[in-house]
N, C-alpha and C positions, 0 to 999 in steps of 0.2 A: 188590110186587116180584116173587114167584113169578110174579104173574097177568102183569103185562110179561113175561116170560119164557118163560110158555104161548105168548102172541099171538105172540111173535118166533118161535118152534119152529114154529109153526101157516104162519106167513106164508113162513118157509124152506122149506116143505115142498109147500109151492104149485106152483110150476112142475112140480114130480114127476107133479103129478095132472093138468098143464095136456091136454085136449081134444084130440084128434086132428081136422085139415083135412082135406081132400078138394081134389082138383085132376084133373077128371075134362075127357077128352078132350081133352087138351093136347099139344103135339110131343113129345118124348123126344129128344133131341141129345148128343154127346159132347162132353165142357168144350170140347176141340181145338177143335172147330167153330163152337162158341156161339154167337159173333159174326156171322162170315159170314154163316152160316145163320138168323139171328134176323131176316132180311126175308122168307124163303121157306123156315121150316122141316120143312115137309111135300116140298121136293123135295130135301132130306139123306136121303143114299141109307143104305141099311142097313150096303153094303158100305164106305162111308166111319167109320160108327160103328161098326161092328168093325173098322176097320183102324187107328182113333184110340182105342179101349176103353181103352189103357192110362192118359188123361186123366182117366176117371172118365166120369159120366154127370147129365143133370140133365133140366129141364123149362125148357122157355119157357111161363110161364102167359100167361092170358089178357091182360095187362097189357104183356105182353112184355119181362117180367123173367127172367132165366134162374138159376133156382134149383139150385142143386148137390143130390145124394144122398148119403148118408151112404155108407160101405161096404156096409154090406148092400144098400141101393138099386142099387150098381153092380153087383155081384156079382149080385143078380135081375134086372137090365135087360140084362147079358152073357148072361147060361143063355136069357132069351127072344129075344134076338136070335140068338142061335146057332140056335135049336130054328124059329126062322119065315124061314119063302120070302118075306115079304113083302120090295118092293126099296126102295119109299118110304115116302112118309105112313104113320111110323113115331109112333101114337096112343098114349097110355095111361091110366090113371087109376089115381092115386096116392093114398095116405092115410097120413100121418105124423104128425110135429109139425115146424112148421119153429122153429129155431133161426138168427137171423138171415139168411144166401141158404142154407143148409142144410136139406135134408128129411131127417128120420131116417123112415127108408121105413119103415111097416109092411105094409104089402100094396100091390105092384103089378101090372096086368095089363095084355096088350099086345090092343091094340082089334085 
C-alpha cells in the first residue's frame, strides 16, 4: 500500500518536470488576427499587432495551428514589439511548455 502511494505521488509530479518545446522561426500574431491572418502570416503588420495587443498574442506553428501565450508570453511579445522598427514578417522563436493550444513562454526572441 505505501509503495502504490510512492508511484501515485511520483506519477502526480510528472507533469511539473514535463520538457520544455521549441518553436523556432514561426509567425508571431495577435489572438484578434489569428484567423485571417493564418493564410499569410508574415504580411500581419506589426502596427496591426499592437493595435490588437490587448487580445493577447500567440504563434502559428509550422502545422498551422495558432497556439496562444501564457501572460508572460504576451507581456514579452508586447515590450518586443514596441522596442522593433520591423513593419512585417514579424518571426520568433519560442521555448515553453504547451499546455493544450497554451505555451507558457519561457524565453522568447523576435528574429
Amino acid at each position: 500500500m505505501k509503495r502504490n502511494l510512492l508511484l501515485i505521488a511520483v506519477l502526480a509530479s510528472l507533469p511539473a518536470f514535463a520538457a520544455a518545446e521549441s518553436w523556432n522561426n514561426v509567425s508571431v500574431i495577435d489572438s484578434q488576427c489569428s484567423m485571417k491572418a493564418k493564410a499569410d502570416p508574415d504580411a500581419h503588420t506589426r502596427a496591426c499587432a499592437l493595435q490588437c495587443s490587448k487580445s493577447g498574442f500567440g504563434i502559428i506553428d509550422k502545422s498551422g495551428q495558432y497556439l496562444k501565450f501564457d501572460e508572460k508570453g504576451n507581456q514579452q511579445t508586447l515590450k518586443l514589439l514596441q522596442g522593433s522598427s520591423k513593419k512585417d514578417h514579424l518571426r520568433v522563436d519560442v521555448s515553453g511548455k504547451l499546455d493544450g493550444d497554451v505555451i507558457h513562454v519561457d524565453s522568447l526572441t523576435l528574429m
